[in-house]
C-alpha positions as CSV (number, residue, x, y, z in Angstrom):
1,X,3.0,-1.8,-5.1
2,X,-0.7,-2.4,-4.0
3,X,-2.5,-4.7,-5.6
4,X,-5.6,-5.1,-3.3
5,X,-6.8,-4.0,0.2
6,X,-9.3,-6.7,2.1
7,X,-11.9,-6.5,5.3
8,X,-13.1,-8.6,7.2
9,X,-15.6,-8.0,10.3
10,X,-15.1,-5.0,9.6
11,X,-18.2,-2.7,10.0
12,X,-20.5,-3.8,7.7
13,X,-18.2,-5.9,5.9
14,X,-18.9,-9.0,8.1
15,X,-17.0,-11.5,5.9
16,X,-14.0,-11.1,3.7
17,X,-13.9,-8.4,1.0
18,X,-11.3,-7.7,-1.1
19,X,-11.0,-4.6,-3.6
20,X,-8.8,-5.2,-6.5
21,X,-7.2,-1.4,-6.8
22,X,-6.4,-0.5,-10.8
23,X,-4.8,3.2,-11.7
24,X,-8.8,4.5,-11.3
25,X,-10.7,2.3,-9.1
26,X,-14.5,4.4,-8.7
27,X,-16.6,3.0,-5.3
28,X,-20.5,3.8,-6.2
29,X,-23.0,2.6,-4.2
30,X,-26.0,4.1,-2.3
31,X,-25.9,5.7,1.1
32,X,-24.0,4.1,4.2
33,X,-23.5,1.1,2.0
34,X,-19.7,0.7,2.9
35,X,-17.9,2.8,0.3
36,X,-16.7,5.6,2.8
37,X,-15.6,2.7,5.3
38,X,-13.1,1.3,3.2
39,X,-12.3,4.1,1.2
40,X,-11.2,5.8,4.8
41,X,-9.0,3.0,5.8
42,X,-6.7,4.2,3.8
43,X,-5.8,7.6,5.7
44,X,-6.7,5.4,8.6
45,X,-3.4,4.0,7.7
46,X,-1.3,7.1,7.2
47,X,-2.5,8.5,10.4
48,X,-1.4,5.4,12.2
49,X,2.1,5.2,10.8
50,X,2.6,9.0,11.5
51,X,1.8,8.8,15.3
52,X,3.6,7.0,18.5
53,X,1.5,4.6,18.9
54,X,1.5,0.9,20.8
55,X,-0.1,-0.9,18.4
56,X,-0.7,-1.0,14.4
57,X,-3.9,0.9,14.1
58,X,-4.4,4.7,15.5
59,X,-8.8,4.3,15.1
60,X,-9.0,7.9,15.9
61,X,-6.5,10.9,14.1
62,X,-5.8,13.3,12.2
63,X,-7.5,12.5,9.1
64,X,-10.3,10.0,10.1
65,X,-12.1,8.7,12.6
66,X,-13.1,5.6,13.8
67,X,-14.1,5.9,17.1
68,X,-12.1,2.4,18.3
69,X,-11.9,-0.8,18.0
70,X,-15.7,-1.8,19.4
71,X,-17.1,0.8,17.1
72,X,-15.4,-0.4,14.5
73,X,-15.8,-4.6,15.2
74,X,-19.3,-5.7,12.9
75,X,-22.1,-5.7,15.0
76,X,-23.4,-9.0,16.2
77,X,-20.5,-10.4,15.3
78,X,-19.1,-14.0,16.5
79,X,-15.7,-13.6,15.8
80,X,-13.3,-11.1,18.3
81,X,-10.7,-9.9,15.5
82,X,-11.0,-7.7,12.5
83,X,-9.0,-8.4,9.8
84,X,-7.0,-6.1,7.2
85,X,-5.6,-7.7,4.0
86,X,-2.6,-6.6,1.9
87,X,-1.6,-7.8,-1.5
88,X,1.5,-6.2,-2.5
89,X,4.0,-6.8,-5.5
90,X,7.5,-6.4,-4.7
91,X,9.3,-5.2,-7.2
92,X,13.1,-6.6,-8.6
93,X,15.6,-4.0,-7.3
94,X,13.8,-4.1,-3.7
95,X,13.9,-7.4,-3.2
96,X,17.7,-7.7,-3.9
97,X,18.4,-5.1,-1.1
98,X,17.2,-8.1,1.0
99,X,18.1,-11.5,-1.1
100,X,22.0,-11.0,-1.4
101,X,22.8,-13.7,-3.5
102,X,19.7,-12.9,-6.0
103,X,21.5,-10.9,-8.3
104,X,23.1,-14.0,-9.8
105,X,19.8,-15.8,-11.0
106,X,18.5,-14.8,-13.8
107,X,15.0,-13.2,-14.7
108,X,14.1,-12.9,-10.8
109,X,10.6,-12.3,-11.0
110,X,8.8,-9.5,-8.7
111,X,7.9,-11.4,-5.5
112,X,3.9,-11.2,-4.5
113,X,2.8,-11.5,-0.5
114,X,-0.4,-11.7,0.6
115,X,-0.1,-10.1,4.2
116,X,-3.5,-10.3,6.6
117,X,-3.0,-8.5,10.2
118,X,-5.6,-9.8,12.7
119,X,-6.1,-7.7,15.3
120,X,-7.7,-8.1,19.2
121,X,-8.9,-5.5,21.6
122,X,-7.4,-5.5,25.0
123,X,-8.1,-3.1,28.0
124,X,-9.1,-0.8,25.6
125,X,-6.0,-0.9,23.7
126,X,-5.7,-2.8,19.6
127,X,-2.8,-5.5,19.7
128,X,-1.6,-7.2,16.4
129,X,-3.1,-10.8,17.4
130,X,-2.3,-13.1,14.3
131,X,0.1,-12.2,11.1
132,X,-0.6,-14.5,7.8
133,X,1.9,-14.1,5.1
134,X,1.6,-16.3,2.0
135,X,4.6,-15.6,-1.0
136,X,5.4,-18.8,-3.3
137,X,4.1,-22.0,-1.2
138,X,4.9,-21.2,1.9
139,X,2.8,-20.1,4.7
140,X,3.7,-18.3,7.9
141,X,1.8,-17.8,10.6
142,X,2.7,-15.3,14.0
143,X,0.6,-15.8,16.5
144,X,1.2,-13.1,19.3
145,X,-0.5,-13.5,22.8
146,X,-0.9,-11.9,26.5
147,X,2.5,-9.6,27.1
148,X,3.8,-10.0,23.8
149,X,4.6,-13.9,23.7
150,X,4.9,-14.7,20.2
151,X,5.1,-18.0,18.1
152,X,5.4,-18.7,14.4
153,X,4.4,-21.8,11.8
154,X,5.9,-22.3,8.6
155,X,4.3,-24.8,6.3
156,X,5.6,-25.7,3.5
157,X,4.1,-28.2,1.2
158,X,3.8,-31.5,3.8
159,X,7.3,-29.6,6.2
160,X,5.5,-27.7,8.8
161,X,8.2,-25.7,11.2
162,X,7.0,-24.5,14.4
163,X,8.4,-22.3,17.0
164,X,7.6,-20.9,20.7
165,X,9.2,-19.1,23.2
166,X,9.7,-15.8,21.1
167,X,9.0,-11.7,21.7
168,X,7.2,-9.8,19.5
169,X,8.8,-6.6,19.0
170,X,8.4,-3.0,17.2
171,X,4.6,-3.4,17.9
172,X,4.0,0.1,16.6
173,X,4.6,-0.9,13.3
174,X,2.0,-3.1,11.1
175,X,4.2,-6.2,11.1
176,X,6.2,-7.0,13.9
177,X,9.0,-8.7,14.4
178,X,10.4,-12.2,16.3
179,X,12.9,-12.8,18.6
180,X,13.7,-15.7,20.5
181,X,12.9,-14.4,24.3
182,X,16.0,-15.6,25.6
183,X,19.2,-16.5,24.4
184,X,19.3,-20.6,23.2
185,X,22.5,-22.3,22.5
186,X,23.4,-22.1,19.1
187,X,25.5,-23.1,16.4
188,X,29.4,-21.5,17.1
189,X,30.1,-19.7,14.4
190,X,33.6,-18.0,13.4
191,X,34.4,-14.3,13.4
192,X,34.4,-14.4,9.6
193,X,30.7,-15.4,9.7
194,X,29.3,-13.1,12.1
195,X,31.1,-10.1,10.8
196,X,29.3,-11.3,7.2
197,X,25.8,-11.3,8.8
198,X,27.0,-7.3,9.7
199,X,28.0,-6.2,7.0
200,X,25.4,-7.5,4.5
201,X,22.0,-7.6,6.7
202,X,19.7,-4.2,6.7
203,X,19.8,-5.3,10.4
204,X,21.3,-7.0,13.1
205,X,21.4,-10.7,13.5
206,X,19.5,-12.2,16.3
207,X,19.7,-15.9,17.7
208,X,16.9,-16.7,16.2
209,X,18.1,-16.9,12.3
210,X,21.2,-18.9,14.0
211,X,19.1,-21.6,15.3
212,X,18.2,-22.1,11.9
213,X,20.5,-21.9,10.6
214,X,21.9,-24.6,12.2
215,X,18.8,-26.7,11.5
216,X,19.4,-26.0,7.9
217,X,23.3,-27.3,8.5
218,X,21.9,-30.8,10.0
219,X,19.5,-31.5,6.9
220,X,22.4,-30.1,4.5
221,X,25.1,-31.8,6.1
222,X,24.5,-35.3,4.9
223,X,24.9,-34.5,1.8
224,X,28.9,-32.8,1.3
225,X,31.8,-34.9,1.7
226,X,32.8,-35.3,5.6
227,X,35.7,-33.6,5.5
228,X,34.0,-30.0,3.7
229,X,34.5,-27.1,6.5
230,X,31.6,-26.5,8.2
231,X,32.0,-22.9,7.6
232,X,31.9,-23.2,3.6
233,X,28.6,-24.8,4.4
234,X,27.1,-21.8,6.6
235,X,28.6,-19.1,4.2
236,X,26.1,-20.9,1.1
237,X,23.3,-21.2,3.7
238,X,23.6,-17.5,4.4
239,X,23.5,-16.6,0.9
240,X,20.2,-18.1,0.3
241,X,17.4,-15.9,0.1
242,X,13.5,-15.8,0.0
243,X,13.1,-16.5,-4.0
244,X,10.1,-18.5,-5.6
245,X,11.0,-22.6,-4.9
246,X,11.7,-23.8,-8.6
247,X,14.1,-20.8,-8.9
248,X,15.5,-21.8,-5.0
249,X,16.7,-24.9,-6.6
250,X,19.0,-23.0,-9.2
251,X,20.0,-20.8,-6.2
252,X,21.5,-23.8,-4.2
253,X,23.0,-25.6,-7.0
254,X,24.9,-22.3,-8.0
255,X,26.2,-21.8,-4.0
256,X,27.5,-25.1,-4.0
257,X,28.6,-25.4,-7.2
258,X,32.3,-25.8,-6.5
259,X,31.5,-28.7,-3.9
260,X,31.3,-31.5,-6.2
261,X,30.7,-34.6,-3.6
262,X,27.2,-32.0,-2.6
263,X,26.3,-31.5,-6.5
264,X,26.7,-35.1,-7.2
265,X,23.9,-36.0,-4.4
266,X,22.3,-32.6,-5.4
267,X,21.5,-34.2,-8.9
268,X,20.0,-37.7,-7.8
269,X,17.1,-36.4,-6.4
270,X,16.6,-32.2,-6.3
271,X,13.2,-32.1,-5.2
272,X,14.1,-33.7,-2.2
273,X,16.6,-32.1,-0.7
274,X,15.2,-28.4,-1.7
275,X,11.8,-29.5,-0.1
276,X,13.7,-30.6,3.2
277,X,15.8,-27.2,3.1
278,X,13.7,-24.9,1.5
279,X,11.6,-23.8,4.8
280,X,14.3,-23.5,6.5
281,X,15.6,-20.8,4.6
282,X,12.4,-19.1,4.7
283,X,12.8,-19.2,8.9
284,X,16.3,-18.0,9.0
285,X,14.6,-15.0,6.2
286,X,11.7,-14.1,8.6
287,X,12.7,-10.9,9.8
288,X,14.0,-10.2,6.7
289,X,10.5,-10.5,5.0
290,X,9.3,-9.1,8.1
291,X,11.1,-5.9,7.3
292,X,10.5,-5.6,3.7
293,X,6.8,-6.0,3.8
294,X,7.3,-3.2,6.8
295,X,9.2,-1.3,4.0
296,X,6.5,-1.5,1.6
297,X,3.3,-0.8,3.9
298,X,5.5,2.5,5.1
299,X,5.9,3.8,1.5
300,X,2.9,2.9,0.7
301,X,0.7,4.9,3.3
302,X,3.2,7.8,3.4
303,X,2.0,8.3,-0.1
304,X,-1.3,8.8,0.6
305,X,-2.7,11.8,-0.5
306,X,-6.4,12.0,1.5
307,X,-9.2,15.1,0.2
308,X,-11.7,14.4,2.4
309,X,-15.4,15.3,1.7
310,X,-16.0,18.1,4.0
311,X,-13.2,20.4,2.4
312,X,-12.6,24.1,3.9
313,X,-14.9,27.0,2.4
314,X,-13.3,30.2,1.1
315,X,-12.7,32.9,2.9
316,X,-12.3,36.9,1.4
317,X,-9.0,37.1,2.7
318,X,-6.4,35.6,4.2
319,X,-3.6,36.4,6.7
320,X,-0.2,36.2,5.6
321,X,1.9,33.0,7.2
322,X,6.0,32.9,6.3
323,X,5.4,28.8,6.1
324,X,6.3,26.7,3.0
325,X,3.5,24.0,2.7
326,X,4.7,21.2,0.4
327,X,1.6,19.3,0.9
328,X,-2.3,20.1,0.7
329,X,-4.6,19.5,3.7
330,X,-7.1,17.0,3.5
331,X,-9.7,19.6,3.8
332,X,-7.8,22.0,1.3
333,X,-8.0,24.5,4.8
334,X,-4.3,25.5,3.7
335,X,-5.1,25.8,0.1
336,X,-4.3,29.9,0.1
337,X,-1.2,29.8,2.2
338,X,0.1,27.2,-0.8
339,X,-0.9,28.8,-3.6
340,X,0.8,31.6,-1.6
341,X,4.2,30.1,-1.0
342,X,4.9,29.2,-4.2
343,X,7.6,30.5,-6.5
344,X,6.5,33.2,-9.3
345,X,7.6,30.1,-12.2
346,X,4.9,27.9,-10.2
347,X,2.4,30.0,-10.0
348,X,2.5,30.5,-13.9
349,X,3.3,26.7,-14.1
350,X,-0.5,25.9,-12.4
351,X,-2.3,28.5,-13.7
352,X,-1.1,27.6,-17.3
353,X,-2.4,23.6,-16.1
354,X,-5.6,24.7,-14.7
355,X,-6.9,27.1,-17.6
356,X,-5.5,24.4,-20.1
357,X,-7.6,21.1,-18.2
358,X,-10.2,23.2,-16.4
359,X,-10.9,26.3,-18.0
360,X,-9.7,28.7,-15.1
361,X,-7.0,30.1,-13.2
362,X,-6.1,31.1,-10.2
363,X,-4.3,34.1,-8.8
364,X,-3.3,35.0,-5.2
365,X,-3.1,38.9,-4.6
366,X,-1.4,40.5,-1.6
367,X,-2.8,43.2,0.4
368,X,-0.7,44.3,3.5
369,X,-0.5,41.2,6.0
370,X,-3.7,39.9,4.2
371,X,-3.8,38.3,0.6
372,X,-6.5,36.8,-1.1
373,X,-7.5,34.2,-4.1
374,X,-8.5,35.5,-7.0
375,X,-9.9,33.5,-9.9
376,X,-10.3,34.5,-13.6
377,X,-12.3,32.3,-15.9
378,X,-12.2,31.3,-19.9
379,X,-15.3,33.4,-20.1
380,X,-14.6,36.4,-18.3
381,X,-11.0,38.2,-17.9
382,X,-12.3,40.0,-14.3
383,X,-10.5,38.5,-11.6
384,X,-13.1,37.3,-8.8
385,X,-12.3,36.6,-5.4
386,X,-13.3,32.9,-4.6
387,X,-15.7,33.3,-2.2
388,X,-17.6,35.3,-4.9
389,X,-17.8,32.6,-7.0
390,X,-20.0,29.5,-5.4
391,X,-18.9,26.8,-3.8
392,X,-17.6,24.8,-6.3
393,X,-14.7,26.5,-7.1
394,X,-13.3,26.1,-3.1
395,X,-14.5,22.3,-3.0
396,X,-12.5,21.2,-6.2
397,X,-9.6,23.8,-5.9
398,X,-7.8,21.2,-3.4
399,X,-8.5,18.3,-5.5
400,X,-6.7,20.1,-8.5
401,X,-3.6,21.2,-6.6
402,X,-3.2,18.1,-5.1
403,X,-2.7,16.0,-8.0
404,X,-0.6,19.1,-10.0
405,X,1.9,19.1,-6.3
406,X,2.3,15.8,-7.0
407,X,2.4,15.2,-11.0
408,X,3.8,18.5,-12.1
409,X,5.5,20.5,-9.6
410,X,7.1,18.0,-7.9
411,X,9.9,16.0,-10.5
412,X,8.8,12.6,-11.5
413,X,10.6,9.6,-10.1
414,X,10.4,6.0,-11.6
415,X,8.6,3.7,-9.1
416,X,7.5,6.6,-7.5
417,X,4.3,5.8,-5.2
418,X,1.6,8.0,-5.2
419,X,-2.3,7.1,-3.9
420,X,-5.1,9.9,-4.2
421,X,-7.8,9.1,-1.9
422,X,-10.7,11.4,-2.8
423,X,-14.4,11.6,-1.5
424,X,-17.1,12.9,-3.4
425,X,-15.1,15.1,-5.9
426,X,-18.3,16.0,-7.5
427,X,-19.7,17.9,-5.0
428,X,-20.7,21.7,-5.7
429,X,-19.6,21.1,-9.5
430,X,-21.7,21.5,-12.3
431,X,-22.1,18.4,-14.6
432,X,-20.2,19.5,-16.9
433,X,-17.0,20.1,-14.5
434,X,-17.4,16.9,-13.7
435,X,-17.0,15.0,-16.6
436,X,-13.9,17.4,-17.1
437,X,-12.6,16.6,-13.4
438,X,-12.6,12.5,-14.7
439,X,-11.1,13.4,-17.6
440,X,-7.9,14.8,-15.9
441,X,-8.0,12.0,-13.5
442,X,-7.5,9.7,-16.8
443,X,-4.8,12.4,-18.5
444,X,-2.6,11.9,-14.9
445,X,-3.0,8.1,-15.3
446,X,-1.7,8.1,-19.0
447,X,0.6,10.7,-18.3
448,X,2.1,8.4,-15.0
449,X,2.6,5.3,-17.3
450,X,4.1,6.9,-19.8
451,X,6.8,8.1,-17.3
452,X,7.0,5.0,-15.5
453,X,4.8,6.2,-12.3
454,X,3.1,4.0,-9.7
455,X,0.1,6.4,-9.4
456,X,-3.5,4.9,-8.0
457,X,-6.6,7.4,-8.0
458,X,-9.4,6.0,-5.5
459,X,-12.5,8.0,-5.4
460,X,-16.2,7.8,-4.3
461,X,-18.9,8.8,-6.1
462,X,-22.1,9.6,-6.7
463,X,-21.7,11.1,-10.3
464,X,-23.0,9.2,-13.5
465,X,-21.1,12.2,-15.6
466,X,-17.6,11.1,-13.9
467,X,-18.3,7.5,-15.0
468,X,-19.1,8.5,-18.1
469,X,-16.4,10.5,-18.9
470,X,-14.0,8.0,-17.7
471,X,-15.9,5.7,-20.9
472,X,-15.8,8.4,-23.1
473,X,-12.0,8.8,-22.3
474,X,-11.6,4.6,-23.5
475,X,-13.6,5.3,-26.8
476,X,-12.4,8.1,-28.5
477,X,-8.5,6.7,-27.5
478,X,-7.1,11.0,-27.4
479,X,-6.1,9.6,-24.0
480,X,-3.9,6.7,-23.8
481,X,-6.1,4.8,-21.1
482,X,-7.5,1.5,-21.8
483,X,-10.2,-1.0,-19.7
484,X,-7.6,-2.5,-17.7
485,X,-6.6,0.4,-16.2
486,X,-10.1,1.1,-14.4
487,X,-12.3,-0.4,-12.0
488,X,-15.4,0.5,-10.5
489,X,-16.5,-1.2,-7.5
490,X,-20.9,-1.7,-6.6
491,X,-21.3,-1.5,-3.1
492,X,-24.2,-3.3,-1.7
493,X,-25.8,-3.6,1.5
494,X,-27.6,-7.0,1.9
495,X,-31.2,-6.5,3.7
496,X,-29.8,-3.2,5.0
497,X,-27.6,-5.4,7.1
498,X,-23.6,-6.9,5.5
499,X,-22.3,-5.5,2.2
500,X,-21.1,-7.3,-0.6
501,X,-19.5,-6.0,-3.4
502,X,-19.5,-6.6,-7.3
503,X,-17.3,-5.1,-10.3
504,X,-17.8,-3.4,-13.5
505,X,-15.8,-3.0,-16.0
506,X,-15.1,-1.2,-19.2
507,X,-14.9,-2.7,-22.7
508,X,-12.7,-1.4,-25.8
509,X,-15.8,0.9,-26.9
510,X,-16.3,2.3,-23.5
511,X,-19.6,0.5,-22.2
512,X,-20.0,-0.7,-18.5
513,X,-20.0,-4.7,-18.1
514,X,-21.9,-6.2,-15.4
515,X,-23.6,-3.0,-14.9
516,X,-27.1,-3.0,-12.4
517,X,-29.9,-1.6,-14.4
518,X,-31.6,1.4,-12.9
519,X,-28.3,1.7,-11.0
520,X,-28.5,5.6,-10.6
521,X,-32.2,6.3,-10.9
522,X,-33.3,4.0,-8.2
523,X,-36.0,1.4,-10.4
């Protein structure tokens, strides 16, 4: 899950900024005051995963664009990198796919990292420059340079580990990851061992993770009786995994629990020895945390569902296309040829949801190679084709099938990951379709807790109705959506120049906190 997305030197952004993302986070603000430049980053993200590319960010794609990395570094600024920040909660059941031995310990909590990507221009081309990761206490740094050298620092409390002479590889994706650049002696390790490391990694084991492991047999070695086999010593060390340090402590007692001489030092003075081993553990991990957070930033930005601004107007008709379209395009320019290649149930399905929550339907009528989309209203049982019917209809149309593709059509999956990234979903509407358009962003919300669904709606706005609603929804409770689940974020531009931003918040009865006075009529 995301918790937050950060900037820094980053357009107007000039120092760090981090937005806090809830179920409903709202950015308001006035004109070119930032909203649309982080908003955007995040199908700035999707479009990079999707394509072939050298390094982690694609500026320029299908969805959005940047221009590149100069266009895109604050102006004026001092500093060569721009800076992309990541909080994300790891749930349980991932994390074990990676910590083998973490299934045993009790009440493993879901494991937090805060990720920052620095990234450097080169011969017009945006390399990964500096990875931070920070889960527990620990702190690792990756410092990639000219031609891919890489090293890495892990502190930990006052251990520091560092390590040069490595290869950054998979540069494509956000995080990449290590490997010693050529082959170092290491530790000779049996059969038994090696075919462990294959048959219970989620990828292959590299030098690397044996060179530290074999650090981690030095400090550990001390402290068994001389004649335990070394191996029964590298089969605990492999089993220990990235968990939070007081819980690490329980983890290597419960390894070693049948070597009494070990458990017997153990117990004199804990601290000590799991402060001496513990960032160890975390190097001979890396890759492995490498991966997941890779896991996590894929499903993440995959799920991305992006309705940009400028959406597609309606046309009278439509030629026919034998496609089946499973997703909307972010400018709603394949809304007809979806409604279209739906299955008769479906059709009924979202016309039933959309007359229910908006007070319309919408039919699609064929016509020879051409059909067209026809909508009837609450007030009037003549069907009208769309492009008789204003603008507003066209420009919310893909913002309603969107979320119902997702929420209703498709079945519900715990943990499922969904992000809505919407701009300006007011526009063309009448005030009173938006308040209803905020209503059924909170009904989806509700509706996704109750069935144990990660969904996150981010939209821009200039609409006081849509904030409004959103209150209304809190106060009269017909709508199981409380405080906690919003957020609405004031974007400010400082003397025209850096933006800062502030939040606001709702209370039980509905009513903005830390609201600006005059916010929307300009005194």
């Amino acid at each position: 899950m995301l918790e937050s997305i950060g900037v820094n030197n980053f357009r107007s952004f000039k120092t760090e900024t981090t937005i806090e993302l809830k179920p409903i986070t709202v950015f308001v603000g006035k004109n070119s005051s930032g909203k649309s430049s982080v908003l955007r980053t995040f199908p700035l993200f999707r479009q990079s995963l999707e394509s072939n590319t050298t390094g982690p960010i694609l500026w320029y794609g299908r969805y959005v664009d940047f221009g590149d990395f100069e266009e895109v570094i604050s102006n004026n600024s001092l500093k060569d990198t721009i800076e992309f920040k990541f909080i994300l909660s790891i749930s349980e059941d991932r994390n074990k796919k990676f910590n083998r031995y973490s299934h045993r310990i009790a009440n493993t909590e879901d494991t937090k990292f805060d990720v920052r990507l620095k990234l450097k221009a080169k011969d017009k081309k945006t390399k990964a420059n500096e990875i931070e990761i920070k889960l527990h206490d620990v702190t690792i740094n990756i410092y990639i340079g000219d031609n891919d050298n890489a090293s890495f620092k892990i502190t930990s409390g006052k251990v520091v580990i560092e390590k040069d002479g490595l290869v950054a590889t998979n540069l494509g994706q956000f995080i990449p990851r290590v490997l010693l650049k050529k082959k170092e002696e290491v530790i000779s390790t049996t059969t038994g061992i090696k075919n462990q490391y294959y048959s219970n990694r989620p990828y292959q084991p590299n030098e690397l993770e044996l060179t530290f492991l074999q650090s981690g047999l030095k400090i550990l070695r001390e402290y068994f009786h001389t004649n335990t086999d070394t191996d029964k010593i590298l089969n605990g060390l492999d089993r220990l995994g990235f968990v939070k340090k007081d819980v690490y402590r329980y983890l290597l007692e419960g390894v070693f629990k049948e070597q009494r001489f070990f458990v017997n030092n153990f117990n004199k003075d804990p601290s000590a020895i799991v402060d001496k081993i513990y960032p160890y553990t975390i190097a001979w991990n890396l890759n492995s945390i490498l991966n997941i957070i890779n896991s996590e930033l894929t499903e993440i930005f995959s799920s991305i569902r992006y309705i940009a601004p400028l959406r597609a107007t309606s046309e009278r008709f439509y030629r026919f296309q034998d496609l089946q379209v499973d997703e909307i395009d972010h400018t709603g320019s394949n809304l007809a040829m979806l409604l279209n290649s739906l299955k008769p149930t479906e059709k009924n399905q979202f016309e039933q949801w959309t007359k229910v929550n908006f007070g319309f339907f919408v039919k699609v009528k064929q016509d020879g190679p051409h059909f067209a989309v026809r909508i009837v209203t609450d007030s009037d049982d003549t069907e009208y084709n769309i492009s008789d019917m204003g603008f507003g209809y066209s420009q919310v149309l893909p913002i309603l099938t969107a979320i119902w593709m997702e929420t209703e059509r498709k079945k519900a999956i715990k943990d499922k990951k969904i992000i809505f990234i919407i701009e300006q979903p007011e526009l063309h509407l009448h005030p009173a379709y938006q308040h209803t358009l905020a209503k059924i962003f909170a009904k989806v919300i509700a509706k996704a807790k109750e069935n144990s669904i990660n969904i996150q709606i981010i939209f821009e706005t200039h609409s006081q109705n849509m904030i409004e609603s959103l209150g209304e929804c809190i106060e009269d409770k017909s709508i199981d959506i409380t405080p906690d689940d919003i957020s609405i974020i004031i974007f400010d531009k400082e003397n025209g120049k850096s933006t800062n931003t502030s939040i606001s918040t709702f209370d039980d009865d509905g009513m903005l906190n830390n609201w600006p006075i005059g916010f929307f009529s300009g005194r």
